[in-house]
Every structure is written in C-alpha cells, then in structure tokens.
One Martini backbone bead per residue (centre of mass of N, CA, C, O) as a GRO file, in nm:
protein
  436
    1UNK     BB    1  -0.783  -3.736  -2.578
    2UNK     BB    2  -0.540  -3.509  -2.662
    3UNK     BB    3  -0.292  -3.508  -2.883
    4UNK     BB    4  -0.007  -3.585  -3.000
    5UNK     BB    5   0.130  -3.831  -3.288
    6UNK     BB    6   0.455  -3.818  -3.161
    7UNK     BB    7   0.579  -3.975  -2.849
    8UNK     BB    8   0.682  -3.939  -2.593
    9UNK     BB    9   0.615  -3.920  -2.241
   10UNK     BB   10   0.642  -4.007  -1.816
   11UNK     BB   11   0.725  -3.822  -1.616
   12UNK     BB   12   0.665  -3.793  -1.365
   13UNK     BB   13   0.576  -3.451  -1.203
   14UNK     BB   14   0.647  -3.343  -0.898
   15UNK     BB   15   0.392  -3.110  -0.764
   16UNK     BB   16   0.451  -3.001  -0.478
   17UNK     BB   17   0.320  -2.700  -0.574
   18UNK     BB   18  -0.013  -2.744  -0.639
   19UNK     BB   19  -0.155  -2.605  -0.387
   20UNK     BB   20  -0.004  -2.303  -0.365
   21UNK     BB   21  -0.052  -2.041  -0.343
   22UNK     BB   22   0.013  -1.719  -0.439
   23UNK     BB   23   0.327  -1.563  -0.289
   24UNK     BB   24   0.443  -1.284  -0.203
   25UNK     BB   25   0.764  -1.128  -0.222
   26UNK     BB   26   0.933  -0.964  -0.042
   27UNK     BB   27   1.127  -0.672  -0.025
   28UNK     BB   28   1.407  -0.614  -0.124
   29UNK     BB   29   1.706  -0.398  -0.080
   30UNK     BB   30   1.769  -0.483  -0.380
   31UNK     BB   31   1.794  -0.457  -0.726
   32UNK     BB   32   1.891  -0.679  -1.052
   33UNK     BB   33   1.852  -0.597  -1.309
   34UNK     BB   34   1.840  -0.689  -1.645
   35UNK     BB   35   1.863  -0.609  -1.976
   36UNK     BB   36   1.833  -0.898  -2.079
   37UNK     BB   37   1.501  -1.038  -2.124
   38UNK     BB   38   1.533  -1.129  -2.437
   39UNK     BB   39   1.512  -1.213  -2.718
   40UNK     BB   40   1.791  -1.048  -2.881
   41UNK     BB   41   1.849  -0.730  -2.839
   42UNK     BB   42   1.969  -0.539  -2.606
   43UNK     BB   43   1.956  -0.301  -2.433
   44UNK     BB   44   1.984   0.051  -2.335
   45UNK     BB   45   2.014   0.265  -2.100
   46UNK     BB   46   1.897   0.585  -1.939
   47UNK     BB   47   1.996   0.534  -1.634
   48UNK     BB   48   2.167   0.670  -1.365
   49UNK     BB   49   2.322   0.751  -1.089
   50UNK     BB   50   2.087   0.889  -0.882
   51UNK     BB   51   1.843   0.801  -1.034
   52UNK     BB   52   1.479   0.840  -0.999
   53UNK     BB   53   1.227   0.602  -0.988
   54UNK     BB   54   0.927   0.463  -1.109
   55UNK     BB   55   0.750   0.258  -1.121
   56UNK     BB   56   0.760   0.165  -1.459
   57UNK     BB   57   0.967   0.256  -1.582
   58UNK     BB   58   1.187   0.314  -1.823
   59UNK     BB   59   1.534   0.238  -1.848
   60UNK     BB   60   1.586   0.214  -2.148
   61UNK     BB   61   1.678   0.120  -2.477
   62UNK     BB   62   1.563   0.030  -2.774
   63UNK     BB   63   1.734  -0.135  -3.104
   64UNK     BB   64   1.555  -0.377  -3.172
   65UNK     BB   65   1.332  -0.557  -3.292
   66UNK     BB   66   1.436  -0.778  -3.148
   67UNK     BB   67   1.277  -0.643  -2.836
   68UNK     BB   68   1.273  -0.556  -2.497
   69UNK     BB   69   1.197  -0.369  -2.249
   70UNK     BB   70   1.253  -0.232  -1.931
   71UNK     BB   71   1.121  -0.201  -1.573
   72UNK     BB   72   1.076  -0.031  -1.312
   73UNK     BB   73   0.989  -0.284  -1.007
   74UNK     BB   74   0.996   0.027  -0.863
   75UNK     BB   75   1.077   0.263  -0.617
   76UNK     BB   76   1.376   0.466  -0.644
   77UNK     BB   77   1.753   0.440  -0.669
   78UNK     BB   78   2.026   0.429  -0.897
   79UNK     BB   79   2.325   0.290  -0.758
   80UNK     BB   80   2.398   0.130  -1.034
   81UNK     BB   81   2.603   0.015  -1.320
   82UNK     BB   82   2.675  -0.317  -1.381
   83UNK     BB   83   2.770  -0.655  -1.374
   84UNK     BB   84   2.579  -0.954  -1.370
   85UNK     BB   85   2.505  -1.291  -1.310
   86UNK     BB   86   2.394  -1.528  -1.446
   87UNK     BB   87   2.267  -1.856  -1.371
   88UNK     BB   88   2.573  -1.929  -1.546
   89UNK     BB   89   2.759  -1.718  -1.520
   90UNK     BB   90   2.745  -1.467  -1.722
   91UNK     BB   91   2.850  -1.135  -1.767
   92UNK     BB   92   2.583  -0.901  -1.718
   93UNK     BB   93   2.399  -0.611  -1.778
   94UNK     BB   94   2.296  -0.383  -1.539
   95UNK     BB   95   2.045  -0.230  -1.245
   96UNK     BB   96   2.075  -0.083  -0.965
   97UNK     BB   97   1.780  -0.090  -0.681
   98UNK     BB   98   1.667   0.096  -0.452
   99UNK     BB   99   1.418   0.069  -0.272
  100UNK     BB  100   1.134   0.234  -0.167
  101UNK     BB  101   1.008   0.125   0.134
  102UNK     BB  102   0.764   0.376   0.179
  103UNK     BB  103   0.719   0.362  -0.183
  104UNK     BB  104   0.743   0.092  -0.386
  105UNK     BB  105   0.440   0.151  -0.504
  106UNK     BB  106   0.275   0.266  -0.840
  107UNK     BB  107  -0.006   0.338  -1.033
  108UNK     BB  108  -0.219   0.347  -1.304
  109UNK     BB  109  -0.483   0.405  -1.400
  110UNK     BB  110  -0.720   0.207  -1.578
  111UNK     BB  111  -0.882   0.112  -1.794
  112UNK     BB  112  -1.145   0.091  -1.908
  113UNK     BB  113  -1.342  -0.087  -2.084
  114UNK     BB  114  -1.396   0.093  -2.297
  115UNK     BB  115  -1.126   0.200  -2.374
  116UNK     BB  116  -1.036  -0.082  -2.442
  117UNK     BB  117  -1.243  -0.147  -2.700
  118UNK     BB  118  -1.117   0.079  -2.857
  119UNK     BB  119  -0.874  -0.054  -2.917
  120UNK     BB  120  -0.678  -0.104  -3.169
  121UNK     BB  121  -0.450  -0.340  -3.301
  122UNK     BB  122  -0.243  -0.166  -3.265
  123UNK     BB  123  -0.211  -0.055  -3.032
  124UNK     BB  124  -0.186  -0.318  -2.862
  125UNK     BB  125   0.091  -0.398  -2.988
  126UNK     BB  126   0.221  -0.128  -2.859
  127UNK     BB  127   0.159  -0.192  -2.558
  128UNK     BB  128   0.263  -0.436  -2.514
  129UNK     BB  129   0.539  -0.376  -2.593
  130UNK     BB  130   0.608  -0.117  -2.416
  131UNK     BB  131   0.536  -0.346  -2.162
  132UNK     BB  132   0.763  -0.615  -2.199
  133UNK     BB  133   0.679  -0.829  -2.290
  134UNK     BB  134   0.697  -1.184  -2.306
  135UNK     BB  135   0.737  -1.486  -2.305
  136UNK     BB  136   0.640  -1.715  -2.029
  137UNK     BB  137   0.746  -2.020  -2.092
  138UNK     BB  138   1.110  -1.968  -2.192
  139UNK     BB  139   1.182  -1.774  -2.456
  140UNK     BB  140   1.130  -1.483  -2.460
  141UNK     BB  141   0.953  -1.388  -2.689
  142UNK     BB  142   0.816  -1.081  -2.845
  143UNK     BB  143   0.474  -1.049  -2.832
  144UNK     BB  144   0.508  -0.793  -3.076
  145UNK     BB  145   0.586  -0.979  -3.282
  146UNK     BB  146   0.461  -1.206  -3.319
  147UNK     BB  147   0.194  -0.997  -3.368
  148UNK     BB  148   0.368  -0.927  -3.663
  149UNK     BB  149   0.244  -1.047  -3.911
  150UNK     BB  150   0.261  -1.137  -4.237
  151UNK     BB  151   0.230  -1.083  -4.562
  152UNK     BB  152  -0.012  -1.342  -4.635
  153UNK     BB  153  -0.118  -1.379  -4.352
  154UNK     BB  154  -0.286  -1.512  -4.107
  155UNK     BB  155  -0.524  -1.611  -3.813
  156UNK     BB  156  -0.744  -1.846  -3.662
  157UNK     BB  157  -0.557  -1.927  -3.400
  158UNK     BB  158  -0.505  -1.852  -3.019
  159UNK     BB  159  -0.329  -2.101  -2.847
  160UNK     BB  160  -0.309  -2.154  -2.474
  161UNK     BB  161  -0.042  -2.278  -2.272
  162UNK     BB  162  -0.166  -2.503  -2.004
  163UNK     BB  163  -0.010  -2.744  -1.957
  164UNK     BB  164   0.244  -2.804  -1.775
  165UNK     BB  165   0.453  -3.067  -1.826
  166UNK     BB  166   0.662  -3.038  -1.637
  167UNK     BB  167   0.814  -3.064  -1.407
  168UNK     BB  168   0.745  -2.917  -1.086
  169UNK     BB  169   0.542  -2.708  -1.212
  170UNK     BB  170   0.272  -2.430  -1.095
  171UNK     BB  171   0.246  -2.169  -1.222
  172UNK     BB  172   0.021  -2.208  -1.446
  173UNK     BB  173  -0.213  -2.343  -1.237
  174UNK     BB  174  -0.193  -2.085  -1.025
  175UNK     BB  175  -0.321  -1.893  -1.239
  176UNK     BB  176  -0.578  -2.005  -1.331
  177UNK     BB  177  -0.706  -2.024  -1.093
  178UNK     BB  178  -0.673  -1.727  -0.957
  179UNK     BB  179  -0.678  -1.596  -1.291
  180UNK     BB  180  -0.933  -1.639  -1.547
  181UNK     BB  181  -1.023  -1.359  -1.605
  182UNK     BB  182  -0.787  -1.219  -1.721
  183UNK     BB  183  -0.674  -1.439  -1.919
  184UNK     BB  184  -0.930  -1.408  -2.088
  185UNK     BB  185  -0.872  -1.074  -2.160
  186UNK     BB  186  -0.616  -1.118  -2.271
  187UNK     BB  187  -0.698  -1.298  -2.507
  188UNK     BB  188  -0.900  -1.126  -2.648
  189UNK     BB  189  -0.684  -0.900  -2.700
  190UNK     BB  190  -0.484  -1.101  -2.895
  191UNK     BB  191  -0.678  -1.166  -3.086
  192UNK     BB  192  -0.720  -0.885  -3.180
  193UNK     BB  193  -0.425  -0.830  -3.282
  194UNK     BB  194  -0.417  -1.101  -3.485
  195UNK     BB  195  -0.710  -1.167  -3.616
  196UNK     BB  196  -0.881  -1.397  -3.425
  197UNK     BB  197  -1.165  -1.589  -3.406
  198UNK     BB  198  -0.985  -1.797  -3.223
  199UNK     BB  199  -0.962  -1.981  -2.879
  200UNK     BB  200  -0.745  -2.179  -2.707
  201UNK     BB  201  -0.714  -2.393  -2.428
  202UNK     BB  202  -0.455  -2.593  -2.293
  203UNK     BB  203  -0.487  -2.855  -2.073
  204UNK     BB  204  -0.398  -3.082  -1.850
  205UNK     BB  205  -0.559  -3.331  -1.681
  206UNK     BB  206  -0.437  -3.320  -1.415
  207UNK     BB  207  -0.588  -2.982  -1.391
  208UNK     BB  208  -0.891  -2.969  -1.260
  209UNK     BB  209  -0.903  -2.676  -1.169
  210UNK     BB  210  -0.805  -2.519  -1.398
  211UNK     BB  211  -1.016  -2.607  -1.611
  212UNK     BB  212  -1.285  -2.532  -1.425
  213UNK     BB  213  -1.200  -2.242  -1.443
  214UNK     BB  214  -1.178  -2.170  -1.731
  215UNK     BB  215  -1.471  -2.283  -1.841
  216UNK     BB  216  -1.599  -2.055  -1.695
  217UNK     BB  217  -1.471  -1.809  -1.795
  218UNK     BB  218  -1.568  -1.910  -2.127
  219UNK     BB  219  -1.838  -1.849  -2.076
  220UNK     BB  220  -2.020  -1.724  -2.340
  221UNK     BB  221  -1.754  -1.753  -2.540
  222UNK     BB  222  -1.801  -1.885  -2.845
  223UNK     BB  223  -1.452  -1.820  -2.942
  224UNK     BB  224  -1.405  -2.030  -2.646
  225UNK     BB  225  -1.180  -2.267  -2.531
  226UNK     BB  226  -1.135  -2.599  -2.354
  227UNK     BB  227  -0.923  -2.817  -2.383
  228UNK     BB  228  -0.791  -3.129  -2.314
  229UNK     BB  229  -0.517  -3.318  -2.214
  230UNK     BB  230  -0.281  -3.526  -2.229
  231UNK     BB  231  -0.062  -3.683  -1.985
  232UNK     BB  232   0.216  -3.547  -2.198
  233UNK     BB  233   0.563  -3.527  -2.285
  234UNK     BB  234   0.553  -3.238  -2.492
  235UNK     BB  235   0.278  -3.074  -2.496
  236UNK     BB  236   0.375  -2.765  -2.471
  237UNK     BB  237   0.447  -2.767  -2.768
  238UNK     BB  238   0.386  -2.561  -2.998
  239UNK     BB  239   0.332  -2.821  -3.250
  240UNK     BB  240   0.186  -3.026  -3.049
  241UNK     BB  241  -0.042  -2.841  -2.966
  242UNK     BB  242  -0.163  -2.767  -3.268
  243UNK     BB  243  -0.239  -3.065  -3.325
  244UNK     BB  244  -0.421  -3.113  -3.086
  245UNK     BB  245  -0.611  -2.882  -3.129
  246UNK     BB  246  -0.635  -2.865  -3.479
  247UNK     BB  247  -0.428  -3.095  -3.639
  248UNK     BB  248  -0.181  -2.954  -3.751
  249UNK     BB  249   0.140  -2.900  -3.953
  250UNK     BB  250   0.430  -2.813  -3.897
  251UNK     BB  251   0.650  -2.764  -4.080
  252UNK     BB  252   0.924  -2.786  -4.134
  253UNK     BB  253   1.094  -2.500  -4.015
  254UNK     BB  254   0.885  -2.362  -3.923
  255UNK     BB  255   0.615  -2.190  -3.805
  256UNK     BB  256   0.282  -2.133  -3.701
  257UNK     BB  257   0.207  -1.938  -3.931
  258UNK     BB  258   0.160  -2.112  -4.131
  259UNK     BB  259  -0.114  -2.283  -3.965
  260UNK     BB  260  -0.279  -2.033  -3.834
  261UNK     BB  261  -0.100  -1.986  -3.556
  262UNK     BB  262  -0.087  -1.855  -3.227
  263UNK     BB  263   0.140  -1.867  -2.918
  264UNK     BB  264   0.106  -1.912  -2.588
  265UNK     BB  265   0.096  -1.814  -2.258
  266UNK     BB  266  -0.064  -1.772  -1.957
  267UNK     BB  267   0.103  -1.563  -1.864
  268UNK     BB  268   0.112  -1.428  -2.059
  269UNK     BB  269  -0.205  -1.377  -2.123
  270UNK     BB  270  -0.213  -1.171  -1.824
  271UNK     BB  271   0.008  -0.964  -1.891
  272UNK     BB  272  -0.181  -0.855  -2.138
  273UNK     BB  273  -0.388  -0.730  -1.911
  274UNK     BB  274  -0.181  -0.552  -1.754
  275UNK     BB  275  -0.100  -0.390  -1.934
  276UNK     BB  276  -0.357  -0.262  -2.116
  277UNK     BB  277  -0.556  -0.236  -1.908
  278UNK     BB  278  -0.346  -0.126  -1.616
  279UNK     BB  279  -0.083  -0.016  -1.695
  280UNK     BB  280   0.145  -0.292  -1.669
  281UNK     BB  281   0.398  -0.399  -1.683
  282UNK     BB  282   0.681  -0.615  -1.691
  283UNK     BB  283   0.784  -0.682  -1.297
  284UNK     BB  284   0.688  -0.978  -1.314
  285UNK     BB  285   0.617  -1.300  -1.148
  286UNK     BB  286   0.577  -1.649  -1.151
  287UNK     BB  287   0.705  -1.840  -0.942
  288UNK     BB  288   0.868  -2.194  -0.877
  289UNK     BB  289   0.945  -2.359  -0.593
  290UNK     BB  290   1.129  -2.637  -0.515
  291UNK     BB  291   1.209  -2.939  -0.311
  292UNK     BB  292   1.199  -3.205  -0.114
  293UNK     BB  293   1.417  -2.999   0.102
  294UNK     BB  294   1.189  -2.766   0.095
  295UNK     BB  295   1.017  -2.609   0.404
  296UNK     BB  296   0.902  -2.331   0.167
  297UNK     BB  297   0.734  -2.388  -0.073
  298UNK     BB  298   0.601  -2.264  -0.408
  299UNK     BB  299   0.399  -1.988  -0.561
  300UNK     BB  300   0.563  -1.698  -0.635
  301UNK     BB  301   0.622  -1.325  -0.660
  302UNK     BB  302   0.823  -1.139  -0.859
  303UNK     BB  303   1.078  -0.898  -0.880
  304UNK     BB  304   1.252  -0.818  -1.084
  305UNK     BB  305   1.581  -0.857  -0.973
  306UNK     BB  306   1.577  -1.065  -0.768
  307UNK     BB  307   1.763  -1.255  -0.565
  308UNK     BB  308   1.771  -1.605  -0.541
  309UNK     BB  309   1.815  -1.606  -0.272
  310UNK     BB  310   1.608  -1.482  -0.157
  311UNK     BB  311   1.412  -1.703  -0.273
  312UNK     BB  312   1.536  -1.924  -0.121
  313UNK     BB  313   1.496  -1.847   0.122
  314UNK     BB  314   1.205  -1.810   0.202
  315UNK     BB  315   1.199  -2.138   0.092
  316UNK     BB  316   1.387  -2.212   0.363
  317UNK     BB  317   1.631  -2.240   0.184
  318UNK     BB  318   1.946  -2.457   0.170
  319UNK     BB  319   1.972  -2.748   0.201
  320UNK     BB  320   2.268  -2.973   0.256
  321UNK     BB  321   2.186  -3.171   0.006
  322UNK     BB  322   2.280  -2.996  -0.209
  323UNK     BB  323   2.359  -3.073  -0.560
  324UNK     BB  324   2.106  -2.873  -0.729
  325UNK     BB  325   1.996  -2.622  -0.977
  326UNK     BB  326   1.708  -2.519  -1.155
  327UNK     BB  327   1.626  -2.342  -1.416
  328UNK     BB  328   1.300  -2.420  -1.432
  329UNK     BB  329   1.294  -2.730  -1.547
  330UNK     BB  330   1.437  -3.088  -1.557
  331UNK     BB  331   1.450  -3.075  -1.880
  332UNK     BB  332   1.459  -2.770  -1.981
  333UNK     BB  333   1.651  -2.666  -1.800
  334UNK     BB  334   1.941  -2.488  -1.615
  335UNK     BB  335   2.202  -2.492  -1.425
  336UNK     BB  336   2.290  -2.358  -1.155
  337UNK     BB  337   2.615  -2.097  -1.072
  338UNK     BB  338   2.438  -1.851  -0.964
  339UNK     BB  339   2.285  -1.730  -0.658
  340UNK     BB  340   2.368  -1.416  -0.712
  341UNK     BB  341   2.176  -1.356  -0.894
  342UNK     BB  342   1.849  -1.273  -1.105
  343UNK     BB  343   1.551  -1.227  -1.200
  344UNK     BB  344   1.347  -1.272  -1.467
  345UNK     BB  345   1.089  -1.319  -1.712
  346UNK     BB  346   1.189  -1.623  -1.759
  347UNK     BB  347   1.145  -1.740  -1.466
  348UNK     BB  348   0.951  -2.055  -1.351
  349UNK     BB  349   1.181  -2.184  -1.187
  350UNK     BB  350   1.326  -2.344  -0.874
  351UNK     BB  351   1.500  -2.669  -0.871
  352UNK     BB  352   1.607  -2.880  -0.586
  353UNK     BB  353   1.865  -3.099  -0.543
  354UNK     BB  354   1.966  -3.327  -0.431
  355UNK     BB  355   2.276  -3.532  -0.432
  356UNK     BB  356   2.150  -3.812  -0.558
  357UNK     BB  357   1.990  -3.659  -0.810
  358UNK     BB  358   2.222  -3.483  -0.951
  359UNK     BB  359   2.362  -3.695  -1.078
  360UNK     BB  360   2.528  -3.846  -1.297
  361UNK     BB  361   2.547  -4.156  -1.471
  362UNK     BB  362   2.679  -4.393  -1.605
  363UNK     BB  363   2.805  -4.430  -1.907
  364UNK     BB  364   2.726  -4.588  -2.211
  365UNK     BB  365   2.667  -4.811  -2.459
  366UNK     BB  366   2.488  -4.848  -2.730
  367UNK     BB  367   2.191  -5.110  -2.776
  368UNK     BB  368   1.995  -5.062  -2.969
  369UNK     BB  369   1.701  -4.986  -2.892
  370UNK     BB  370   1.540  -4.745  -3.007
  371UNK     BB  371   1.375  -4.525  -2.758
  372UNK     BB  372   1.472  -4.222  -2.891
  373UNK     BB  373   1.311  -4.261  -3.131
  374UNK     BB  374   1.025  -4.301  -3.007
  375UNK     BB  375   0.991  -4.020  -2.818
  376UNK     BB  376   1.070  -3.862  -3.058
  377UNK     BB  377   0.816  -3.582  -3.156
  378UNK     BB  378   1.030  -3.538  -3.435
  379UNK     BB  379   1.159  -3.813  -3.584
  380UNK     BB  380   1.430  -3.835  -3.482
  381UNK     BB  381   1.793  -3.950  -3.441
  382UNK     BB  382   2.014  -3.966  -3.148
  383UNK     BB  383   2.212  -4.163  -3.199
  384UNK     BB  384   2.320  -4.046  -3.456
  385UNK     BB  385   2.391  -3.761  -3.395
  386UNK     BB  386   2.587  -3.793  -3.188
  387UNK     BB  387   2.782  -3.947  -3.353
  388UNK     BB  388   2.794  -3.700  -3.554
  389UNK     BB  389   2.935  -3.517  -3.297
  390UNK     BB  390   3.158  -3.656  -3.253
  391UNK     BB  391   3.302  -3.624  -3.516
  392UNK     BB  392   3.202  -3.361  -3.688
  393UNK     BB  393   2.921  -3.410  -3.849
  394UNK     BB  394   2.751  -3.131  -3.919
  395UNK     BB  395   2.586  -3.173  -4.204
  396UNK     BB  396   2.464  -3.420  -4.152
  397UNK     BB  397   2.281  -3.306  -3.929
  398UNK     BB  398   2.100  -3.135  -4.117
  399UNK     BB  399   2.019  -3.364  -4.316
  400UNK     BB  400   1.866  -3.506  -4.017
  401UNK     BB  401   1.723  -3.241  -3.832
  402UNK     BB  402   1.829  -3.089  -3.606
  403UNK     BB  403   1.690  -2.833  -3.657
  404UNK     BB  404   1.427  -2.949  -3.480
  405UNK     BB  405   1.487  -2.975  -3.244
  406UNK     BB  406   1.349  -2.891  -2.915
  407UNK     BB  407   1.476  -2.968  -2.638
  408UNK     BB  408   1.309  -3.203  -2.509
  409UNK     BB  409   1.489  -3.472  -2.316
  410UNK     BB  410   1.352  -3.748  -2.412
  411UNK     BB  411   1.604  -3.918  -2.473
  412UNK     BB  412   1.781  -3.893  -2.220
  413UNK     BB  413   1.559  -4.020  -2.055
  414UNK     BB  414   1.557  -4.309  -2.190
  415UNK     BB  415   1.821  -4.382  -2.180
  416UNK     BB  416   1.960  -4.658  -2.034
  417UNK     BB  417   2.287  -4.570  -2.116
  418UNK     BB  418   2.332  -4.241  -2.051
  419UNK     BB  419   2.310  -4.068  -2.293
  420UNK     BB  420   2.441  -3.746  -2.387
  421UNK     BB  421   2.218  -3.651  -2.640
  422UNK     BB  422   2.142  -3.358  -2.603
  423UNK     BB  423   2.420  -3.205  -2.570
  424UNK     BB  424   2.536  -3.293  -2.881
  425UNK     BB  425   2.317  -3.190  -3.022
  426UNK     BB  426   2.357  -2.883  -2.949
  427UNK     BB  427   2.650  -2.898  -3.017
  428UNK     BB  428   2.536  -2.911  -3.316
  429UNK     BB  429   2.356  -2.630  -3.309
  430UNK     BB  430   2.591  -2.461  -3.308
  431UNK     BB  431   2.768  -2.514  -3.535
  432UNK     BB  432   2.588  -2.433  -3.767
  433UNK     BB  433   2.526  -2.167  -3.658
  434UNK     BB  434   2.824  -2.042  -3.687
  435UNK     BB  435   2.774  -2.106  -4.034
  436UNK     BB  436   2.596  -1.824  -4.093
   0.00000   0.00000   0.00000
C-alpha cells in the first residue's frame, strides 16, 4: 500500500455520510456571492443593482494574474452590492442575487466531442480560467495559473487527489463514486493542457466503491491509473501525494512542478469537464453536511452564494447542543462565527459537533514526549517552533523551517498536554509573512 515517507497519524474517520448520495439543495430566495473566492487579487463587480443576469454571466472584472473571475449561479436580478460577512466573521463585498424562480437556470449547449479534442492547450487553459475554475481541495489556487507551467520546466505526471484524508468529509468520495466518467474527461482534459503524459489518480483504501469507480473509468486508458493509498493522514498533502505515488521529493520551499507534476483535486477536474465540455462555469460544488446530532446530514450540491443557515437548515437545523460549527474538515478547517454568512468555491464541508466535542481541553506543560515531532510528515519540531513563537524569536523559526508547515494540525492532535502548537506555528508564519 502507498503512502508518504514520514509521519501521519491516524485519527478517527467519522465519514457519517459516505453511503449519502449527492442531493441538490433547493433554490434559496437570495444568494449573496463573495467577490474573493480564490487566493490572490480579489476581483471588482461589473454588475449594478437593478442588472438582470443570466446562469453563467460572469459579474465581475479579474485585477491581476493570480486571481478567477465568479459567474451568476441563476437567472435573476442583481438587488444590491453590500458587504456580507465571511464564515470567520470578516466582512468582505459580495453581490446580492434574487433568483428568478420561474427560471433559473439555462445553459449553452454543450462542445462535442470532436469540438473539443480539435481544442490546443492554450485554449483549454483560457477556457479553465474564463470559466472560474480553483482548487477544490481547500486552498483555491487558480487552477489556469498552476497549469501556467514556467519555461524550462516540464510536467511528467497529473495528479489527482482523491485521497479525501480529512475525517468527516466525503465530499470527494461521492463524486468520484456518482461521476467517474466525467472526472476522468476532465483529467485527460488538464493533461492535455499541462502537457502530461501520465495522470494518477490517489485515493484511499477506506474508499472501495470509489476506487472500484475509478478504475472502471480508465480501463482502456493506458495513460491513466489508480494508486490505493494507505489510510493515514495528511495523504491528501500535495507533497505527501507526490511522493506516495511517483517516489519524487518536493525540495524544501519548493513547488510541485519543481518535481514535473502538477496535483489537482476530483473536484477540481470534475470542474474542468463542467468548464470545457458543458460551457458551465463554477457555480457550485459538492459540500459535506455533517455531525452527530444532524437529522439530515449528506453530500449537498450548492450554490455558490447560499447561505450556511439555509444549508444547514436543510440538513435538519442546528441540534440544540451545538458547540462549533467548522468550515471544511476538523483537522484543517476553521471554526465558524457567522452562520449568516454564504458558501464559497472553496466550503468542502460543514461539521456541526456537540458542546461536549467542541470544547478545548486544558492546556498543560510539554513533558518532552517528542509525539509532535513523530507524526510531523514534514520532519518539523512543534515544540520547539511553539517555544519560539512564545518569546517572538521569530527569524529563529524560519531558521528551523517553519515555513514548511503544512498546518495539518498533526502535531496539535497527538500532544498528550493539549498543547495549542499549530496556532503557534501559524503565528510564527503570519509575523514572518508581514517582514516580507
């Protein structure tokens, strides 16, 4: 079985809703899309109040390279431009959208077949941003930069990361599961664009129906496999992946493409056969509802712009004893403190846990287990970086290679004395990142 060379852990799974098939979430009365929906120069409105747009329009103008466009995900009227708050509480512009109810959606036909293999890579590139496409693992990199390869680099293999490590998430389980033949058009897609001659696809063992899924899909496709991978987290790292799957070594500081490979996540090319193919922006995604006390948890289709109450009404409310609400999964996701906020390209997931679960328990004094430093799959000491960032002996943390952290929050998950080392080591990268 495959996996990465150093670390990991293995905490619970609690994928409550993997047997869960994908369910559309009814039309909300308003969407309020966000402005900023990918790492990089947020974008500026194009649309005023009172403009009718149509699925699809893109209501924006893109600033700067590193940045993706967002696209109306109705028929409707634009009711105002305001500020709405992010799920962290921070209030970011958005654009407010009534949906026509009577019709809203409507799409253009899709390419043919032939139309689209006659497509160079430079088109399917321009195609991908045109149509908002970003990372759907987490970090919503723009996924027409990442296949911007730089000159005098290559790329030898395509990625695809459905490992899907995160405990309670299945998001990417039930895609893989319900659209393998998609997934798989979208991967030879970025192939071709990255000028890949291999794709692998990663995915955990725990994942038998999607992996089964997968493997029918690129039957015949001799350019194309499917890795299993051991169940440990974080496998979903792109570093960790690459080496599980080609053997290669992401230098210190480096990129992927350092290595000739480019990762992706199944969203992510699902995605780009939606882009491509159908001529469908991204103005959805699958999101992961979950937690012990919810009547109707699942794996919901949303709109970008919906608001979390309304997703969380749906998935039968907010049990009375709730504690925390976590955007994403609970190792990397971050805790919610505005539910009127709305869904992004980047929300994977809402994980809803009782007062009894949400609770930090009592921090204690490091007694030199050295636990942190076993399971960091980046060969870090958490213990000592926390050390450093106590006194603000900021330089010495770069130093010792902080800025390698992945912030999967293994270290913090296995100290005995509950000790807040990731949040530490993030604030030794925020002060670090400000003297820049």
């Amino acid at each position: 079985m495959k996996t990465f060379r150093r670390g990991g852990i293995h905490p619970p799974k609690n994928k409550l809703t993997n047997d869960c098939q994908i369910t559309e979430l009814p039309l909300p009365g308003e969407l309020r899309v966000m402005l900023a929906q990918c790492i990089g120069a947020p974008p500026r409105p194009t649309v005023k109040p009172g403009d009718r747009v149509a699925c699809g329009d893109r209501i924006v103008e893109v600033t700067a390279f590193v940045s993706a466009p967002v696209h109306s995900p109705v028929n409707g009227i634009v009711k105002k431009l305001e500020p709405t708050r992010t799920p962290q509480g921070i209030w970011q512009d958005s654009i407010v959208i009534e949906p026509d109810k009577e019709n809203p959606i409507s799409y253009p036909e899709p390419r043919t077949k032939e139309e689209t293999d006659a497509l160079s890579p430079k088109e399917i590139v321009e195609i991908i941003g045109d149509m908002g496409v970003v990372g759907l693992g987490g970090a919503t990199f723009p996924t027409r930069v990442k296949l911007s390869v730089p000159e005098g680099k290559s790329v030898d293999y395509l990625l695809i990361n459905g490992a899907e490590c995160e405990p309670c998430l299945t998001c990417d389980n039930a895609l893989m599961k319900e659209h393998p033949e998609e997934i798989v058009e979208g991967t030879l897609l970025l192939m071709r664009a990255a000028g890949a001659e291999k794709g692998i696809f990663g995915i955990e063992e725990n994942k038998p129906d999607a992996i089964k899924a997968m493997k029918a899909a690129v039957a015949g496709k001799p350019q194309l496999r499917v890795v299993t991978l051991k169940k440990k987290y974080p496998q979903g790292g792109e570093k960790q992946l690459i080496f599980a799957t080609t053997g290669r070594i992401v230098p210190a500081g480096g990129l992927p493409i350092a290595t000739g490979c480019i990762v992706d996540n199944v969203a992510t090319a699902y995605a780009v056969y939606q882009a491509v193919r159908l001529r469908r922006p991204l103005t959805d995604r699958v999101v992961t509802v979950t937690g012990p006390g919810l009547s109707n948890p699942g794996n919901f289709l949303v709109k970008n712009g919906t608001s979390l109450n309304d997703i969380l009404t749906f998935a039968g409310g907010l049990p009375d004893d709730t504690g925390k609400i976590i955007a994403g999964g609970p190792m990397m996701g971050r805790a919610i403190s505005a539910t009127d906020s709305s869904a992004t390209k980047g929300l994977s997931g809402l994980v809803v846990l009782p007062h009894d679960e949400a609770l930090r328990k009592p921090e204690g004094p490091c007694i030199r287990c050295a636990r942190c430093v076993g399971v960091c799959p980046m060969g870090l000491e958490p213990y000592l970086l926390m050390l450093q960032a106590d006194v603000k002996r900021w330089d010495d943390m770069a130093q010792r290679g902080v800025m390698n952290c992945l912030e999967c929050g293994s270290c913090t998950y296995i100290c005995p004395s509950n000790r807040p080392l990731l949040d530490m080591i993030k604030l030794g990268k925020q002060e670090l990142r400000k003297k820049k």
